[in-house]
C-alpha positions as CSV (number, residue, x, y, z in Angstrom):
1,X,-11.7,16.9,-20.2
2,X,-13.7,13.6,-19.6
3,X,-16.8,15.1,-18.0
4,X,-16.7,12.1,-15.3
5,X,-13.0,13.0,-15.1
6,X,-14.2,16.7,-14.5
7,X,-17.2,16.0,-11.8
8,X,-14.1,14.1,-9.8
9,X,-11.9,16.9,-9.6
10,X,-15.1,19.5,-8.8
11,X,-16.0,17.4,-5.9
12,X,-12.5,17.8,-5.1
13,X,-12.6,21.2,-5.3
14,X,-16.0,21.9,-3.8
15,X,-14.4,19.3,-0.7
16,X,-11.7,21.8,-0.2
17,X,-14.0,25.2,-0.2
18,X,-15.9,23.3,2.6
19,X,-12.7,22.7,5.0
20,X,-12.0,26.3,4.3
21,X,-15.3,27.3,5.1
22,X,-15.3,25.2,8.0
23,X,-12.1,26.3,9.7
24,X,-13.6,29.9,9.2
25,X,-16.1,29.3,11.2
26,X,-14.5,26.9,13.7
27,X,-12.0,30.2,14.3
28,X,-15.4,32.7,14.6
29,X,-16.1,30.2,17.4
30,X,-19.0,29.0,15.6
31,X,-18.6,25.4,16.6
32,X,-22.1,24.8,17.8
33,X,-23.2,25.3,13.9
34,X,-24.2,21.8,12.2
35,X,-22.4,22.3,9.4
36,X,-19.0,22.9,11.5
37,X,-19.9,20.0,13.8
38,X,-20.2,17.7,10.7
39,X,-17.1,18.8,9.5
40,X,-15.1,18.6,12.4
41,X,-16.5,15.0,13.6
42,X,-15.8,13.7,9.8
43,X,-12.2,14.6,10.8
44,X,-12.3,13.1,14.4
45,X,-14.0,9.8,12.9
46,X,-13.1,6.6,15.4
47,X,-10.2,4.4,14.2
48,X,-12.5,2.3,13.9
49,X,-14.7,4.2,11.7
50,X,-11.6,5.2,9.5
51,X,-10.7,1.9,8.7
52,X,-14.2,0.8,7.8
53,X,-14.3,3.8,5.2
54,X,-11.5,2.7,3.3
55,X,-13.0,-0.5,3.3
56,X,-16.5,0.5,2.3
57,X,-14.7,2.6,-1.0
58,X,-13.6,0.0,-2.3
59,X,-16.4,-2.5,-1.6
60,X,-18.9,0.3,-3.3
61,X,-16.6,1.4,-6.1
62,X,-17.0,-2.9,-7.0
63,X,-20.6,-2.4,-6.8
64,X,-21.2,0.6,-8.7
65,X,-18.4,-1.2,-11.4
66,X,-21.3,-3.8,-11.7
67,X,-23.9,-2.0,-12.0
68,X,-22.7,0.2,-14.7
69,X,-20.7,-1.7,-16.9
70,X,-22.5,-5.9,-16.3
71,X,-25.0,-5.2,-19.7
72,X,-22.2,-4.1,-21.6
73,X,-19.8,-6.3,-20.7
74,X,-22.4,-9.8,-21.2
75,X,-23.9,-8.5,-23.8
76,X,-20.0,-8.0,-25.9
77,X,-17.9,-10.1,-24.2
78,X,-20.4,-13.5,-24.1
79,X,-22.8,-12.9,-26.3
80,X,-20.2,-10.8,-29.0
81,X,-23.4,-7.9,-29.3
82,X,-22.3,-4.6,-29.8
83,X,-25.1,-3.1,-31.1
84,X,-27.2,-1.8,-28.8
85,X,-30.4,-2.3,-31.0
86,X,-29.4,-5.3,-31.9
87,X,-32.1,-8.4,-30.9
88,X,-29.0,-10.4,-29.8
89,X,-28.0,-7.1,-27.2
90,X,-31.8,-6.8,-25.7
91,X,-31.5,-10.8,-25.3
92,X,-28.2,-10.0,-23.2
93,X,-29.8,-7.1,-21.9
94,X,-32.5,-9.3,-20.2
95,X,-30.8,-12.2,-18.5
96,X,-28.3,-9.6,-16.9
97,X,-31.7,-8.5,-15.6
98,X,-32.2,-12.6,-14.4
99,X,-28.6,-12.6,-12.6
100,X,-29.4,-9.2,-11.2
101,X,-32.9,-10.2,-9.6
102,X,-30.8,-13.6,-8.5
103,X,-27.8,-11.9,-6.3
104,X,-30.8,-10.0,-4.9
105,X,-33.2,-12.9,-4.2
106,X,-29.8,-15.0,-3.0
107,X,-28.2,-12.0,-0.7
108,X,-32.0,-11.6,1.0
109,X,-31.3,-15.1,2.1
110,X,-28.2,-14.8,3.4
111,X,-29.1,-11.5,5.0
112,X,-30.0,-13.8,8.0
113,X,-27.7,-16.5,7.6
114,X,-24.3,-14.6,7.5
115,X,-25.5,-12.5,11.2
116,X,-26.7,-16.1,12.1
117,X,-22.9,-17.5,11.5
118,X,-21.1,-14.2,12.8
119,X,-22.1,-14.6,16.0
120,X,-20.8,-17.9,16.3
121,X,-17.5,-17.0,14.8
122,X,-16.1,-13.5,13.5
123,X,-17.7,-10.8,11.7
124,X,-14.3,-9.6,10.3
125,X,-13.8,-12.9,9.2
126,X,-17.2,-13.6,7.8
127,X,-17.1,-10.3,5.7
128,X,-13.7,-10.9,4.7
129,X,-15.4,-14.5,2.9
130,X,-18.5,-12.6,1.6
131,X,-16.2,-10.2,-0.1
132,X,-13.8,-12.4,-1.2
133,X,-16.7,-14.6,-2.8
134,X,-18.1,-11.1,-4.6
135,X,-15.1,-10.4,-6.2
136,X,-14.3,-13.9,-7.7
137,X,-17.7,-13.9,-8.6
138,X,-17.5,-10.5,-10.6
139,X,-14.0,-11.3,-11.8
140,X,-15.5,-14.7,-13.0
141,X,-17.0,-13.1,-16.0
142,X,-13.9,-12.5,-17.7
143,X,-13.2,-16.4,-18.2
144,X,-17.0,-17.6,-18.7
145,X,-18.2,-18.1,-22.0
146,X,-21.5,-19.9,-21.2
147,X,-24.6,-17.1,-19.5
148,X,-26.0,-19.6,-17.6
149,X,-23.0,-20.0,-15.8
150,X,-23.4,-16.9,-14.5
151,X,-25.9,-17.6,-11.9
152,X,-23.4,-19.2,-10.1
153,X,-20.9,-15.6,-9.9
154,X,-23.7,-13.6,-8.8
155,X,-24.3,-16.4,-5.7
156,X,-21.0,-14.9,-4.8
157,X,-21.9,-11.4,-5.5
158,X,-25.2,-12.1,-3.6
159,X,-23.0,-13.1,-0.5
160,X,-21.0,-10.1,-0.6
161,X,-24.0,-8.1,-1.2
162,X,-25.9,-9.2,2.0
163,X,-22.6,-9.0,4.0
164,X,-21.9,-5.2,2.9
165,X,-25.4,-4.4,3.8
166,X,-24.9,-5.3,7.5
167,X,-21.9,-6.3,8.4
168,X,-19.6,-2.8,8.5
169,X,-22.5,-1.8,10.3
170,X,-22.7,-3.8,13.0
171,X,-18.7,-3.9,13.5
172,X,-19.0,0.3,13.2
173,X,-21.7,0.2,16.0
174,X,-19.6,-0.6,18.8
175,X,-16.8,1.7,18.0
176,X,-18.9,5.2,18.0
177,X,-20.1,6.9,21.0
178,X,-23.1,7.3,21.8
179,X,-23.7,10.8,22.0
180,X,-22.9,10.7,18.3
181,X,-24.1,7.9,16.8
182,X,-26.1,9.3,14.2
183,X,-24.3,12.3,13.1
184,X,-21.3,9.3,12.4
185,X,-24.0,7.3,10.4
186,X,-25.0,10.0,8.4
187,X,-21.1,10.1,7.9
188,X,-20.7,7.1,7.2
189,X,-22.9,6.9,4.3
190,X,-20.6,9.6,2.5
191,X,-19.1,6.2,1.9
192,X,-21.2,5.0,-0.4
193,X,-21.1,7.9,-2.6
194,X,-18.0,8.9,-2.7
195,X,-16.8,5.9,-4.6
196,X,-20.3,6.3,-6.9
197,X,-18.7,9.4,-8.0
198,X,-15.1,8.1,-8.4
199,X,-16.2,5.3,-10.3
200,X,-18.1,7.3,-12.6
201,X,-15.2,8.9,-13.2
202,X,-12.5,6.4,-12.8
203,X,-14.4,3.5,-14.8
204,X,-15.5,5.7,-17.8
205,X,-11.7,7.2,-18.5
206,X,-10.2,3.9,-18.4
207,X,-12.9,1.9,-20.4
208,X,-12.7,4.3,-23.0
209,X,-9.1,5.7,-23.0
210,X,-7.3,2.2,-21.8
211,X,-9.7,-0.3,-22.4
212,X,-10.4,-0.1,-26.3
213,X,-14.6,0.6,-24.7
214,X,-14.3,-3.5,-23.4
215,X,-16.5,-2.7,-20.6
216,X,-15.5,-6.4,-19.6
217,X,-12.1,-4.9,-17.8
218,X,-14.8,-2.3,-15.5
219,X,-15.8,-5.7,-14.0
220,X,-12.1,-7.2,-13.9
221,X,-11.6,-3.4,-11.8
222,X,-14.2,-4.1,-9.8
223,X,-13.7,-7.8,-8.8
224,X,-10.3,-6.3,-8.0
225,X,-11.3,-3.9,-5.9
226,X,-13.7,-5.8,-3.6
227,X,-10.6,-8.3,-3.2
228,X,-8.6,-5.3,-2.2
229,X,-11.8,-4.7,0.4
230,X,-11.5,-8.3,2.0
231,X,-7.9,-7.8,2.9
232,X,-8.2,-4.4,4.5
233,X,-11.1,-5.5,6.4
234,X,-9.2,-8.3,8.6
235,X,-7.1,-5.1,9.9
236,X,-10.3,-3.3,11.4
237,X,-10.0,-3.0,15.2
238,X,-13.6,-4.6,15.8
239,X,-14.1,-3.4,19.4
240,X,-16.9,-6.0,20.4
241,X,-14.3,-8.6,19.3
């Protein structure tokens, strides 16, 4: 078995132990125990909160897509280097390093501006833009043939960047109650690694089993998938809204 394949299914696994474990204790009346009260709030998340999850997963699982698979995919599909030792891969190599420190330097910018233009509009909306931007942007690399082009895909990665940074966040805020507001956050960041793991998995079967190793297709997944993000955020219930 692929051993990202196999890590999948063990979090699976070690996921399903826990509930069990959990409504062990829950029936032991052991309910005042951390672990149980994690458990039982990830299961009693707001609607809110549930909605924003699926739309994190898919927002991450685009990220993590890019930052995996962007080397391989400019360095073969753009610059046609497969060998990894290759001067012509390190070359690739280091101006994916360039459009990497440029989403950064451009979503630090527009950190500000996109909470700026929220409040005058609609988060939902706003994020939906931002993510809709970051996955042209990453799908973008498919169809370009010329690196410098590039910059201008990971301006629209840079948006969506900034905008999954802060604005689930803020729409989640308002939607949590007080009293648990930072056992939910601490919930909330499962988020983020649960599609690390699945896109460990995912990615790395179907490059190498579907994709003939054309890393290229990871970002195709990804731009994908953070399109897939921008729809199912315009149904979140944003309660400040």
């Amino acid at each position: 078995m692929d051993y990202g394949l196999g890590t999948l299914f063990l979090g699976i696994a070690a996921f399903g132990i826990l509930q069990i474990i959990g409504s062990f204790l829950t029936k032991k009346e052991s309910t005042s125990n951390g672990f149980v009260v994690v458990l039982n709030d990830l299961f009693k998340m707001p609607k809110t909160m549930k909605q924003l999850a699926v739309v994190q997963f898919f927002s991450w699982f685009a990220l993590f897509a890019m930052w995996i698979y962007t080397t391989p995919a400019v360095a073969h599909h753009i610059y046609n280097a497969a060998d990894t030792s290759s001067e012509l891969y390190n070359k690739a190599a280091d101006w994916v390093g360039v459009l990497m420190a440029v989403y950064n330097g451009f979503a630090a910018v527009m950190a500000f501006a996109i909470m700026w233009i929220a409040k005058k509009t609609n988060r939902k909306t706003v994020h939906m833009i931002s993510l809709v931007a970051g996955g042209i942007g990453l799908a973008s690399f498919y169809f370009i043939k010329d690196p410098n082009l590039l910059i201008v895909s990971e301006l629209g990665i840079g948006l969506a960047w900034a905008s999954i940074l802060a604005m689930p966040y803020a729409i989640l805020t308002g939607s949590l109650p007080q009293n648990k507001l930072g056992v939910y956050m601490g919930i909330f960041n499962f988020f983020i690694v649960i599609p690390q793991i699945t896109a460990a998995a995912l990615l790395g079967f179907f490059v190498h089993s579907l994709f003939n190793n054309e890393a290229i297709y990871a970002l195709l997944l990804g731009g994908a998938s953070m399109i897939i993000a921008a729809i199912l955020v315009m149904r979140v219930d944003d309660v400040d809204e």
